[in-house]
N, CA, C and O atoms as a printed pandas DataFrame, in Angstrom:
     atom_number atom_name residue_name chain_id  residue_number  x_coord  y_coord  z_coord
0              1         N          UNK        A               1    0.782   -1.165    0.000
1              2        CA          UNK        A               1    0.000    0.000    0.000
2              3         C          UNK        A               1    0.854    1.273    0.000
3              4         O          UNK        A               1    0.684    2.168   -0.828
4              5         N          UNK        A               2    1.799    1.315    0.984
5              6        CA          UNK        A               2    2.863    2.322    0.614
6              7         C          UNK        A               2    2.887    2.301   -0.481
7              8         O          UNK        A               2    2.335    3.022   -1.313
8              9         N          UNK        A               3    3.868    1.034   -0.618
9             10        CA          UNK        A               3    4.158    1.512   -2.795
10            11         C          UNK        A               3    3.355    1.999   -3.626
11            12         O          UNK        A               3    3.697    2.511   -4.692
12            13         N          UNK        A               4    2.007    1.868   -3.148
13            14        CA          UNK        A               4    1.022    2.258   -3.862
14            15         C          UNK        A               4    1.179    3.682   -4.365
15            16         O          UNK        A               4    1.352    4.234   -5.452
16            17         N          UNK        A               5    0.948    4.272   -2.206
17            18        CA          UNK        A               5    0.903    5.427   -2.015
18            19         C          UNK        A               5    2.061    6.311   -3.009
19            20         O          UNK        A               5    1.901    7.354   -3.642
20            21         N          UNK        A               6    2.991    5.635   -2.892
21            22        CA          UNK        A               6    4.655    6.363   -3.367
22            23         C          UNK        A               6    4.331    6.335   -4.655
23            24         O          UNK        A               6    4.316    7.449   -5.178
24            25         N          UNK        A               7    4.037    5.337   -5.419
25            26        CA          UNK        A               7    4.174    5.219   -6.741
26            27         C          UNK        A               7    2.889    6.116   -7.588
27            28         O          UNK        A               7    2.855    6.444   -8.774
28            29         N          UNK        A               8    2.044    6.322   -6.673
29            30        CA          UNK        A               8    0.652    7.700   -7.169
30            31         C          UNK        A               8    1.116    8.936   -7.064
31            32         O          UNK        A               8    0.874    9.815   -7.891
32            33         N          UNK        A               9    1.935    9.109   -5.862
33            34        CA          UNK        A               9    2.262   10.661   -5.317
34            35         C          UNK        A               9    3.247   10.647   -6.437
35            36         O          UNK        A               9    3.059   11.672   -7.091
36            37         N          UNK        A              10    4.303    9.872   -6.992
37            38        CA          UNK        A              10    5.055    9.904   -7.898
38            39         C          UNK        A              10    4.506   10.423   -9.374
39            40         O          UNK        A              10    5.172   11.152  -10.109
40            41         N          UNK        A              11    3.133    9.908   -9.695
41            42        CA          UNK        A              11    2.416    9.666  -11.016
42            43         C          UNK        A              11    2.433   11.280  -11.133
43            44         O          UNK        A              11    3.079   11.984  -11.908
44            45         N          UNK        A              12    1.267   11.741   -9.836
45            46        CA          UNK        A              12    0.904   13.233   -9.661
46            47         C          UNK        A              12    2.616   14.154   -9.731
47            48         O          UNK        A              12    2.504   15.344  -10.025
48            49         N          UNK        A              13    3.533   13.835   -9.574
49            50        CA          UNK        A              13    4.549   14.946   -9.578
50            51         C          UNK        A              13    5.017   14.988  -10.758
51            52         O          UNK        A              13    5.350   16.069  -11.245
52            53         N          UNK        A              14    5.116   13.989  -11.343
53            54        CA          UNK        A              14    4.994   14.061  -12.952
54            55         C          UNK        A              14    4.265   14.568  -13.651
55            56         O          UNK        A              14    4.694   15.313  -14.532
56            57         N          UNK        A              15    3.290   14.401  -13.538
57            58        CA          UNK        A              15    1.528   15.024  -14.042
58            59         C          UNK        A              15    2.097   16.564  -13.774
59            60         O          UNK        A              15    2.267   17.135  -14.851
60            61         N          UNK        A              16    2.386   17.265  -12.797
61            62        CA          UNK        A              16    2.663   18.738  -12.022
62            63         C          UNK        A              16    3.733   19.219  -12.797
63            64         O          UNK        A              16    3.615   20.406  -13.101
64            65         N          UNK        A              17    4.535   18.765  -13.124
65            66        CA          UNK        A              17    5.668   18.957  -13.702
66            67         C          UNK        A              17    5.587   19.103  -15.323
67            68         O          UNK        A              17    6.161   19.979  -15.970
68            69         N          UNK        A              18    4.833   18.160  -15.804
69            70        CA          UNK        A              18    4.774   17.951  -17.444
70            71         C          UNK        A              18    3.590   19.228  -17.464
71            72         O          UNK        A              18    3.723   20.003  -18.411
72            73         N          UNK        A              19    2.522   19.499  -16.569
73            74        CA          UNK        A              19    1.602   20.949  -16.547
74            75         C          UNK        A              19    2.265   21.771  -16.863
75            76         O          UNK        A              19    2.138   22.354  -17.940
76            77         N          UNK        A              20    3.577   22.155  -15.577
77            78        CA          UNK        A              20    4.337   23.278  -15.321
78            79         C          UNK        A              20    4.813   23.320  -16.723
79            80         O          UNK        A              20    4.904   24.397  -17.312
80            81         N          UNK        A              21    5.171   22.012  -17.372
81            82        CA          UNK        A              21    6.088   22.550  -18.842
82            83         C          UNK        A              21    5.106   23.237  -19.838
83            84         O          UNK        A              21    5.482   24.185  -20.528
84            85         N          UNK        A              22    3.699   22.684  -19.904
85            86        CA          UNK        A              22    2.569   23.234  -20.893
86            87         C          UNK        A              22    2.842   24.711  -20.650
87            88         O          UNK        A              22    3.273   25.525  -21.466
88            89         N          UNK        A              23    2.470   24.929  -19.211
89            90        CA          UNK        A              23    1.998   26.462  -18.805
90            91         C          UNK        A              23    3.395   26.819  -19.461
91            92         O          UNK        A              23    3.255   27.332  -20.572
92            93         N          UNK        A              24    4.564   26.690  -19.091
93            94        CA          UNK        A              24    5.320   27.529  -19.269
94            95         C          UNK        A              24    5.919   27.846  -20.917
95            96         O          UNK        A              24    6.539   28.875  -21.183
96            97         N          UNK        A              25    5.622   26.808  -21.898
97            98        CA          UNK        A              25    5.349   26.855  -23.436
98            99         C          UNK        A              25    4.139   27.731  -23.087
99           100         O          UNK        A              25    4.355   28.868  -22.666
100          101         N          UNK        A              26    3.190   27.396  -23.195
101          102        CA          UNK        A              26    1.882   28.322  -23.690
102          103         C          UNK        A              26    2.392   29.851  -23.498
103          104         O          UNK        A              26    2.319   30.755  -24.330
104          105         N          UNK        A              27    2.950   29.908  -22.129
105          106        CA          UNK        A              27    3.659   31.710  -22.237
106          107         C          UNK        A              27    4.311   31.933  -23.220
107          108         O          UNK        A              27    3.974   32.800  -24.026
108          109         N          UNK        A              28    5.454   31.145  -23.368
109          110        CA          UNK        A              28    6.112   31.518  -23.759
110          111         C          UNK        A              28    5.911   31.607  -25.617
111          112         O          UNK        A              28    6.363   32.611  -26.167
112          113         N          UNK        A              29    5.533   31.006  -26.096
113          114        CA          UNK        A              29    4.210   31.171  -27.501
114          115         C          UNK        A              29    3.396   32.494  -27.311
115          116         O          UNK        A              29    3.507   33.349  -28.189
116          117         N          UNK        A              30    2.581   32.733  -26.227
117          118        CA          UNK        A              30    2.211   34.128  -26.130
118          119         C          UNK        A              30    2.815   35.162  -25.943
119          120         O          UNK        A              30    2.109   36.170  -25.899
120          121         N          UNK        A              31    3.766   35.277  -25.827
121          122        CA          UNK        A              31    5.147   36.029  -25.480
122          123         C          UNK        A              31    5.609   36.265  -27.038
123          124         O          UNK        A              31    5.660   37.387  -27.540
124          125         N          UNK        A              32    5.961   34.974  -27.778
125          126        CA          UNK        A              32    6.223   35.075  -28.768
126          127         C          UNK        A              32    5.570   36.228  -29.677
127          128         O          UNK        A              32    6.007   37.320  -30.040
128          129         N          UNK        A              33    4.082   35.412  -29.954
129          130        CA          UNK        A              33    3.054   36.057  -30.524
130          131         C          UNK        A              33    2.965   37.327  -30.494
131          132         O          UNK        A              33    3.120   37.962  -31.538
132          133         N          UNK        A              34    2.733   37.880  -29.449
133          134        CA          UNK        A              34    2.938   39.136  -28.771
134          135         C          UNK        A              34    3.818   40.466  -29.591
135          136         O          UNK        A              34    3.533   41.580  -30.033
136          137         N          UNK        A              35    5.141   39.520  -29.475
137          138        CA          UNK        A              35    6.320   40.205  -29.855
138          139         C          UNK        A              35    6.153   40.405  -31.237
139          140         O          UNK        A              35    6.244   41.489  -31.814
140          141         N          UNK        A              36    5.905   39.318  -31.740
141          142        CA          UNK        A              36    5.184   39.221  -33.908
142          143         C          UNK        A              36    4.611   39.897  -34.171
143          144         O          UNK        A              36    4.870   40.553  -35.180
144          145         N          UNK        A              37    3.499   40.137  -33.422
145          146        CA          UNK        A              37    2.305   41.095  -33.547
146          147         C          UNK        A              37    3.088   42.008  -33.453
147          148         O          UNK        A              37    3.656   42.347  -34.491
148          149         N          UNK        A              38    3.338   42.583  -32.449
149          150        CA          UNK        A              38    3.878   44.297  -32.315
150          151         C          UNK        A              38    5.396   44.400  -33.211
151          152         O          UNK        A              38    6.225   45.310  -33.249
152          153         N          UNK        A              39    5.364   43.290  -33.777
153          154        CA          UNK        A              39    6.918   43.967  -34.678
154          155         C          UNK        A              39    6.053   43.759  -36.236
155          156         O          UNK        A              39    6.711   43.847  -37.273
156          157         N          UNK        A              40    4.705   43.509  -36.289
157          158        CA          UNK        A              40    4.079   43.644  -37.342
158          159         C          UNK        A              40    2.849   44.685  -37.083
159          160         O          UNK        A              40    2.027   44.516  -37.984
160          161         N          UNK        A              41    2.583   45.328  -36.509
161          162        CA          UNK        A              41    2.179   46.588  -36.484
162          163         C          UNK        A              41    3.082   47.460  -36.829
163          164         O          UNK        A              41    2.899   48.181  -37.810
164          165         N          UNK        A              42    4.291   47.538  -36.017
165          166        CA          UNK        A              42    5.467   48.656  -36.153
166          167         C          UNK        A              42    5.595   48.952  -37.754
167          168         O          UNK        A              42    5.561   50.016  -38.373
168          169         N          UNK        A              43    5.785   47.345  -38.266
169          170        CA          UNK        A              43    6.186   47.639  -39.891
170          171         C          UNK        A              43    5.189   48.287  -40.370
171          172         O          UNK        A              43    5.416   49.388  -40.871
172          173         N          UNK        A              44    3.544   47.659  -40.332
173          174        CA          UNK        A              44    2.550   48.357  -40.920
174          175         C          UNK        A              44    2.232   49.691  -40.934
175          176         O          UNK        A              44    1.668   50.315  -41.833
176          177         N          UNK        A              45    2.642   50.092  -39.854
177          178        CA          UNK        A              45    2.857   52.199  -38.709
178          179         C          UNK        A              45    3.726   52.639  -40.091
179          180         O          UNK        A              45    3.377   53.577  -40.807
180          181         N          UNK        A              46    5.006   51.740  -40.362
181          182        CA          UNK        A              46    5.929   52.530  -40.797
182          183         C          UNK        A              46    5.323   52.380  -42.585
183          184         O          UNK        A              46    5.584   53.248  -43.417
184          185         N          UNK        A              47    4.763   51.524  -42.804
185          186        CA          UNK        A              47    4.798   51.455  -44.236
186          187         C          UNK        A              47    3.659   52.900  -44.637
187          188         O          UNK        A              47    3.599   53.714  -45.558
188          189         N          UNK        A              48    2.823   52.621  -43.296
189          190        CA          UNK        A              48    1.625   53.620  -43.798
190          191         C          UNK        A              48    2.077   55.163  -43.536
191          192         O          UNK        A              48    1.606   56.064  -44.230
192          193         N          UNK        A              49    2.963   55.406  -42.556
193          194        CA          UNK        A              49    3.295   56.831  -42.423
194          195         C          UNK        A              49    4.325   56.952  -43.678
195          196         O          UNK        A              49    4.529   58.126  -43.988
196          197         N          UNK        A              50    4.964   56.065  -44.407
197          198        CA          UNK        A              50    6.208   56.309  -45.476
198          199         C          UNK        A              50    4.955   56.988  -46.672
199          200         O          UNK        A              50    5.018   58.080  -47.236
200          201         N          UNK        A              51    3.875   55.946  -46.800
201          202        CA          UNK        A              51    2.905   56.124  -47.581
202          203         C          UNK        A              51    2.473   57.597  -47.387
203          204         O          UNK        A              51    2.991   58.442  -48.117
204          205         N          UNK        A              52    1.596   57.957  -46.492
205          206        CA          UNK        A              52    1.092   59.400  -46.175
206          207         C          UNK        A              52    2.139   59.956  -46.706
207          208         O          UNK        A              52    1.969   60.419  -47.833
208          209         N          UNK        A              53    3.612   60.092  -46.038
209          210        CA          UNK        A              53    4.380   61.098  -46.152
210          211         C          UNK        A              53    4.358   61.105  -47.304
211          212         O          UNK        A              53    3.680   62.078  -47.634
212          213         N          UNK        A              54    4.938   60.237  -48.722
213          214        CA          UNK        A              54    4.958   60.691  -49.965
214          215         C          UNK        A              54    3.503   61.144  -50.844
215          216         O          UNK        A              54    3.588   61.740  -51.918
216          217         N          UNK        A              55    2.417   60.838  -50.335
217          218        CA          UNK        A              55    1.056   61.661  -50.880
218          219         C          UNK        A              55    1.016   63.190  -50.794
219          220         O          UNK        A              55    0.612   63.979  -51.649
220          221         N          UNK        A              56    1.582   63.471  -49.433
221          222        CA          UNK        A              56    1.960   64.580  -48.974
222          223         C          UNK        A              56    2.963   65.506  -50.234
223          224         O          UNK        A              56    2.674   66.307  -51.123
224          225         N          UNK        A              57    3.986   65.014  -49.836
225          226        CA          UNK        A              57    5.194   65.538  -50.962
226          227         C          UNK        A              57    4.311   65.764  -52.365
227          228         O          UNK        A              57    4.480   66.750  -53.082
228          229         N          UNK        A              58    3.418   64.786  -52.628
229          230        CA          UNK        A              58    3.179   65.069  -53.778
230          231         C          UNK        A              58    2.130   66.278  -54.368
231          232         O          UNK        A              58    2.122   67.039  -55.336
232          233         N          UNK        A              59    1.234   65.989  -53.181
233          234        CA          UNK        A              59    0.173   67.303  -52.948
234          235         C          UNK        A              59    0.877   68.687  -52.956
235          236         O          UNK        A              59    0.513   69.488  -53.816
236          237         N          UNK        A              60    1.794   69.023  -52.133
237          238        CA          UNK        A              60    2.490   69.724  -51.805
238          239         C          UNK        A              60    3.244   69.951  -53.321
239          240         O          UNK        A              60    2.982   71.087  -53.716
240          241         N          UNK        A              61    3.848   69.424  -53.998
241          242        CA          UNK        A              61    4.449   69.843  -55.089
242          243         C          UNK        A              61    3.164   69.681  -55.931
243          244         O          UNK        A              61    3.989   70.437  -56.444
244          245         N          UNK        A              62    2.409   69.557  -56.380
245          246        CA          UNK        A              62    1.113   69.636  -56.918
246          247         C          UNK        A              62    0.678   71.166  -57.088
247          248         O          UNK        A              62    0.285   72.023  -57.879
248          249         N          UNK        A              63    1.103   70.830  -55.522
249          250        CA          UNK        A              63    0.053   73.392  -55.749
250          251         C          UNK        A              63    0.926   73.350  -55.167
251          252         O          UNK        A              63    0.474   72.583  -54.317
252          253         N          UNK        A              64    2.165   73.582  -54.766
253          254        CA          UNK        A              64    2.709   74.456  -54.794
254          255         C          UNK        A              64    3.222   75.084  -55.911
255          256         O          UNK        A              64    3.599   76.245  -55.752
256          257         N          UNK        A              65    3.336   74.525  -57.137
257          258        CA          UNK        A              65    3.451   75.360  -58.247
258          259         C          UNK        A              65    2.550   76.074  -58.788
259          260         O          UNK        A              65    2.921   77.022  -59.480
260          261         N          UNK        A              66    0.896   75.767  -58.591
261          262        CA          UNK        A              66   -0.290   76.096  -58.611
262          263         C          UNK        A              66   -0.387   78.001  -58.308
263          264         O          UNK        A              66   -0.807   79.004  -58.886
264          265         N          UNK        A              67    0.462   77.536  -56.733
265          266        CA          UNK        A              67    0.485   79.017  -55.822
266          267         C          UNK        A              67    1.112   80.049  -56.228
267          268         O          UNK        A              67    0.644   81.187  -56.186
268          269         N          UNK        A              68    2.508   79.673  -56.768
269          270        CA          UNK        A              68    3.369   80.313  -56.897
270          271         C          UNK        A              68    3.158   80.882  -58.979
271          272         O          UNK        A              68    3.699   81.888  -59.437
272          273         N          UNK        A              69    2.645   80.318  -59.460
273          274        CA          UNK        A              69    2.073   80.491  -60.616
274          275         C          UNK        A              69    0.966   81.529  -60.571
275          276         O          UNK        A              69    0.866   82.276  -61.544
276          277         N          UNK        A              70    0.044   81.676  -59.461
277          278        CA          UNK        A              70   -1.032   82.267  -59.339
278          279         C          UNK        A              70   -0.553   83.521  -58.581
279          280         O          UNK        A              70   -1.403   84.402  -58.706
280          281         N          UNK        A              71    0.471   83.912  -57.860
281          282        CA          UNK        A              71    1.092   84.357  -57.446
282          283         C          UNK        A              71    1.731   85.322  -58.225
283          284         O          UNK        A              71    1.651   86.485  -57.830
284          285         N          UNK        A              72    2.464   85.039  -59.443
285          286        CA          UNK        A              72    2.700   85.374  -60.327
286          287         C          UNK        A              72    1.593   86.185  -61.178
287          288         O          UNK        A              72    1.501   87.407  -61.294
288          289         N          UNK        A              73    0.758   85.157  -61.758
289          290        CA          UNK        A              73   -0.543   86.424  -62.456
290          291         C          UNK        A              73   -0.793   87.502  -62.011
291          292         O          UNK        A              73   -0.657   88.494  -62.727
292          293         N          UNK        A              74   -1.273   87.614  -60.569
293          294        CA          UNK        A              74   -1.405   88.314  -59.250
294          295         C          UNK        A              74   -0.266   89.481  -59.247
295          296         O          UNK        A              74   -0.634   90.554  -58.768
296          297         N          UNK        A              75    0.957   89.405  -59.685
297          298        CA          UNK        A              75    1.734   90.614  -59.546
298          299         C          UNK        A              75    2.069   90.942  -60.932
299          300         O          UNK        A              75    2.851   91.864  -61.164
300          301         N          UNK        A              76    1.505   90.216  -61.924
301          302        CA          UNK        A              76    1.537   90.839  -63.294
302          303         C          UNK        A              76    0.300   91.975  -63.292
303          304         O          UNK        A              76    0.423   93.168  -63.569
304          305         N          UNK        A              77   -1.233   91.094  -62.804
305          306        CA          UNK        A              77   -1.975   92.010  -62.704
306          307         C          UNK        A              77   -2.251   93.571  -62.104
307          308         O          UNK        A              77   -2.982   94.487  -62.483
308          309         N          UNK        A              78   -1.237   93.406  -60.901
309          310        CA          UNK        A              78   -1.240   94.252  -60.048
310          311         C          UNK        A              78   -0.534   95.288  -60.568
311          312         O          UNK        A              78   -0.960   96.396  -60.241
312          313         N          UNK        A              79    0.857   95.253  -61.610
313          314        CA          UNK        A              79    1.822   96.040  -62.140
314          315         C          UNK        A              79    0.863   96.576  -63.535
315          316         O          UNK        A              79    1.034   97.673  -64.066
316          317         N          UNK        A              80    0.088   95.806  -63.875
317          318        CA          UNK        A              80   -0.338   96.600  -65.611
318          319         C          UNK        A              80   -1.549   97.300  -64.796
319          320         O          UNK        A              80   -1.983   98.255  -65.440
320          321         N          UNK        A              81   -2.077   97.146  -63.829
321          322        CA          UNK        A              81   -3.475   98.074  -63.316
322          323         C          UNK        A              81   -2.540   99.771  -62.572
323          324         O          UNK        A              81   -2.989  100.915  -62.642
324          325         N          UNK        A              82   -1.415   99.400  -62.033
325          326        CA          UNK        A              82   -0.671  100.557  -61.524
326          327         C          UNK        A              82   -0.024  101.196  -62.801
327          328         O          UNK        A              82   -0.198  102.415  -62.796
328          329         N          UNK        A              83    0.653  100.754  -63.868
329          330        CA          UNK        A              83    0.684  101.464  -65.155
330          331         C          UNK        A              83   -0.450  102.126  -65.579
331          332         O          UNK        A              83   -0.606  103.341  -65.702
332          333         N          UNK        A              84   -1.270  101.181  -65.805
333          334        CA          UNK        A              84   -3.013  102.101  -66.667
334          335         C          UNK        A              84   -2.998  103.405  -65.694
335          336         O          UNK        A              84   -2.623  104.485  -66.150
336          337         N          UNK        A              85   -3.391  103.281  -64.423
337          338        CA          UNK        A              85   -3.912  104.566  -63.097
338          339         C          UNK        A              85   -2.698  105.311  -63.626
339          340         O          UNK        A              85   -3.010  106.474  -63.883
340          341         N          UNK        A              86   -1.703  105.102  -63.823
341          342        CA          UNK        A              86   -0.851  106.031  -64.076
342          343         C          UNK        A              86   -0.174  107.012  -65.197
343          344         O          UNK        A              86    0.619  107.953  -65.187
344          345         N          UNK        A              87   -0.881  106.317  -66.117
345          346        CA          UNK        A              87   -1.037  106.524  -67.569
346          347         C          UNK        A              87   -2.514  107.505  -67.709
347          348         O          UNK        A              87   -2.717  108.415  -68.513
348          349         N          UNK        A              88   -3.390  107.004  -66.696
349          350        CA          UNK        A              88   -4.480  108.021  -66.853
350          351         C          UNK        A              88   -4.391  109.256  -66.147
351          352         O          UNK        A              88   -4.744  110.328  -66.638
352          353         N          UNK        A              89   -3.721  109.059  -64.510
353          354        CA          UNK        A              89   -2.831  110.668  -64.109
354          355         C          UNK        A              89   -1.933  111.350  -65.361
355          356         O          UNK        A              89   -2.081  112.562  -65.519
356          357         N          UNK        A              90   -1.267  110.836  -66.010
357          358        CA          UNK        A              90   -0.480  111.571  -66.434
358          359         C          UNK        A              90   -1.619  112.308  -67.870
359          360         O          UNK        A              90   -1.129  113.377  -68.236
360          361         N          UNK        A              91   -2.515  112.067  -68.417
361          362        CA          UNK        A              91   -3.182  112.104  -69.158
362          363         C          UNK        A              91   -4.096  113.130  -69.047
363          364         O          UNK        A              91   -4.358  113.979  -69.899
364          365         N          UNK        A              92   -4.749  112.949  -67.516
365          366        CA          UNK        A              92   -5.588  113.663  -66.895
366          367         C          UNK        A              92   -5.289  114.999  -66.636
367          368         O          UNK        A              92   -5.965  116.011  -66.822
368          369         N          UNK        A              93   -3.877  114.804  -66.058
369          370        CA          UNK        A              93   -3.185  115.864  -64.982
370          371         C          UNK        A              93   -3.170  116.910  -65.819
371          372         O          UNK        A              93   -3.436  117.741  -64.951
372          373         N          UNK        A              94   -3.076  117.555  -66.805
373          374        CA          UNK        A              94   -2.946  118.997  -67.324
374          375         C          UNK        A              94   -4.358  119.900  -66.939
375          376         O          UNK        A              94   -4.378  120.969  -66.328
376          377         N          UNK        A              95   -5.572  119.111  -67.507
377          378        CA          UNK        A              95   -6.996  119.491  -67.433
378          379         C          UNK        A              95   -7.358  119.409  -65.918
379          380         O          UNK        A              95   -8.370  120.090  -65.753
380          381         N          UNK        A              96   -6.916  118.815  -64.665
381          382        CA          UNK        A              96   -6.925  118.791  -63.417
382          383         C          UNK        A              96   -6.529  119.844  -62.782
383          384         O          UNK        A              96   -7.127  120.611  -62.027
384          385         N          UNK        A              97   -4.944  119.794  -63.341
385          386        CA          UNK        A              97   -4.239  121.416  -62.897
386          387         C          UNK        A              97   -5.145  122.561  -63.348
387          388         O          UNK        A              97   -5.304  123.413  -62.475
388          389         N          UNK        A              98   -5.795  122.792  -64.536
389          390        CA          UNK        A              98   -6.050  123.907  -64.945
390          391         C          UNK        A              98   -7.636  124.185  -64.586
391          392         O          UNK        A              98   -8.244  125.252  -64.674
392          393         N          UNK        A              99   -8.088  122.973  -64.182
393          394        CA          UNK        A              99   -9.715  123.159  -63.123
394          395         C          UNK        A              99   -9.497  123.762  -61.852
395          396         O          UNK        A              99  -10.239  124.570  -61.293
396          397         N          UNK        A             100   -8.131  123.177  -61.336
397          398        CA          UNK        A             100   -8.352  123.472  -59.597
398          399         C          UNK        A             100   -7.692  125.008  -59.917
399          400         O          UNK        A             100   -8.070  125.888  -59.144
400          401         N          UNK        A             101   -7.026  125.289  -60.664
401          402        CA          UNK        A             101   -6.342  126.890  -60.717
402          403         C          UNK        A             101   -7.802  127.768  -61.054
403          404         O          UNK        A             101   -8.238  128.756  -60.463
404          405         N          UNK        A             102   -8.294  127.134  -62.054
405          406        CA          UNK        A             102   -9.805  128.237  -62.160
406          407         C          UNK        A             102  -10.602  128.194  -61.261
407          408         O          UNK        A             102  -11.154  129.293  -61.217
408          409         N          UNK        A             103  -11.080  127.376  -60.317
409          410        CA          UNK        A             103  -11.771  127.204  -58.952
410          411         C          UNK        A             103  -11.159  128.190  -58.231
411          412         O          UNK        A             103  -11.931  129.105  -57.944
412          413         N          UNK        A             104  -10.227  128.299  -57.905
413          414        CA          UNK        A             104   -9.194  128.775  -56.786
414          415         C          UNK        A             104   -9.026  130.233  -57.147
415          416         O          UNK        A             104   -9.208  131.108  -56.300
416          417         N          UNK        A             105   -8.727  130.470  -58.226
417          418        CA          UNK        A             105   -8.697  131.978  -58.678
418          419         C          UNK        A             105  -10.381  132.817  -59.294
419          420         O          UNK        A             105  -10.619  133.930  -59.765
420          421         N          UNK        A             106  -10.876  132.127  -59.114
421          422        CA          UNK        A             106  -12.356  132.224  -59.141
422          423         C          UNK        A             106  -13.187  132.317  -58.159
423          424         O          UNK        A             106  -14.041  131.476  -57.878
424          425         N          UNK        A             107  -12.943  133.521  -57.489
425          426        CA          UNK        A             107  -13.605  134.188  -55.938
426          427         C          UNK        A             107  -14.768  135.099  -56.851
427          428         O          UNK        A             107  -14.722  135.871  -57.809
428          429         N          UNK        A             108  -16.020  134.425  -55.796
429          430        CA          UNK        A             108  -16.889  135.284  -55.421
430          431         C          UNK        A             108  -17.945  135.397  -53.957
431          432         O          UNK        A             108  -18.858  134.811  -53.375
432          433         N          UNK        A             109  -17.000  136.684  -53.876
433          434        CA          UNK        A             109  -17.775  137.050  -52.129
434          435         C          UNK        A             109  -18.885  136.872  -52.381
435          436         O          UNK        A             109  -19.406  136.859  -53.496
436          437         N          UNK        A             110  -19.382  136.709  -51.322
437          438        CA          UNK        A             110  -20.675  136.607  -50.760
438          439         C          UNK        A             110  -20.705  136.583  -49.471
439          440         O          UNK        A             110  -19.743  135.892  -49.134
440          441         N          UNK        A             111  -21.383  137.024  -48.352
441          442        CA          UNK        A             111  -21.447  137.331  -46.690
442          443         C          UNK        A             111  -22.263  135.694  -46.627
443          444         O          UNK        A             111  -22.883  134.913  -47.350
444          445         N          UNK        A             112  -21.867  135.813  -45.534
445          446        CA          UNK        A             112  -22.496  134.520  -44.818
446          447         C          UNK        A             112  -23.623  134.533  -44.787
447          448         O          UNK        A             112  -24.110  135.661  -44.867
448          449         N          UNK        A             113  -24.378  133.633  -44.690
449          450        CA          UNK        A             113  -25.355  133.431  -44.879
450          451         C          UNK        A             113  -26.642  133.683  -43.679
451          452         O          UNK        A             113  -27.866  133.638  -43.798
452          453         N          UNK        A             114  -25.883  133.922  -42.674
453          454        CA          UNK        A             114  -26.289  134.276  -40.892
454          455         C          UNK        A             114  -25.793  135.689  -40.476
455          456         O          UNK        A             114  -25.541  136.260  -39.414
456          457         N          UNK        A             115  -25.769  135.986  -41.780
457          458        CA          UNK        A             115  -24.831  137.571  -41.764
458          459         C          UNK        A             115  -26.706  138.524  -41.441
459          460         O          UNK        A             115  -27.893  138.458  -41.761
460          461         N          UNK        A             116  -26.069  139.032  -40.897
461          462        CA          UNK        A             116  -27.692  140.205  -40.446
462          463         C          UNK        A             116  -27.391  141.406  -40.674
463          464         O          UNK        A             116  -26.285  141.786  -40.290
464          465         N          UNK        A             117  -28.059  142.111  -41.188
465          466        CA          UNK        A             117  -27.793  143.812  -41.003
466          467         C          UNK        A             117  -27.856  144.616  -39.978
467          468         O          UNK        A             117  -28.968  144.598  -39.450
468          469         N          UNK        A             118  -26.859  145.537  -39.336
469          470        CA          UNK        A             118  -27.404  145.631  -38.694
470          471         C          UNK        A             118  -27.590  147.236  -38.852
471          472         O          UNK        A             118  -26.612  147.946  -39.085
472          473         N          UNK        A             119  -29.047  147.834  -38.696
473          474        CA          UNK        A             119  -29.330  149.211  -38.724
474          475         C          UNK        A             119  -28.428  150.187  -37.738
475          476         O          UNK        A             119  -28.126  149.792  -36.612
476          477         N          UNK        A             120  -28.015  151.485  -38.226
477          478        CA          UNK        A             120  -27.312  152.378  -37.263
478          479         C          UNK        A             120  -27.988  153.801  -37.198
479          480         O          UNK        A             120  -27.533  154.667  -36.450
């Protein structure tokens, strides 16, 4: 019956032991896994931010020539509208001068208008 006893308690420490080895594979597989996974996200992070970034670059060189083109019209326009205004002062300006000189040398009194007489 001892032997019995010895040779069961024996069975069970084996049994405990060959567990302990499962449990400690199964971690260590999840451990693994774990590590796979997150070194296959990382790549996927990196493939997709490499991705964005060059859509980017491309947008970006897309209009930015767009801008700088429009930019351009924009100070062509701005230079032939300051020629014309200035082409029409210079055009204008004789008949301007010679209005405001006849205004100006062209007095006629008149009393104010709150002007009262006053009898003496």
């Amino acid at each position: 019956m001892v032997a019995q006893k010895s040779q069961g308690i024996q069975t069970l420490l084996e049994a405990e032991k060959e567990a302990t080895k499962i449990v400690e594979q199964a971690r260590a597989y999840r451990t693994q896994k774990l590590k796979e996974a997150q070194t296959e996200a990382e790549k996927d992070i990196a493939e997709l931010k490499a991705k964005k970034e060059k859509e980017l670059d491309e947008y970006k060189q897309k209009y930015a020539g767009t801008q700088s083109s429009a930019q351009d019209k924009i100070d062509r326009d701005t230079k032939d509208r300051l020629s014309e205004i200035e082409r029409a002062f210079q055009d204008k300006r004789e008949e301007l001068i010679s209005k405001l000189l006849d205004r100006v040398s062209q007095v006629d009194p008149q009393p104010h208008k709150n002007l009262q007489k006053m009898s003496a």
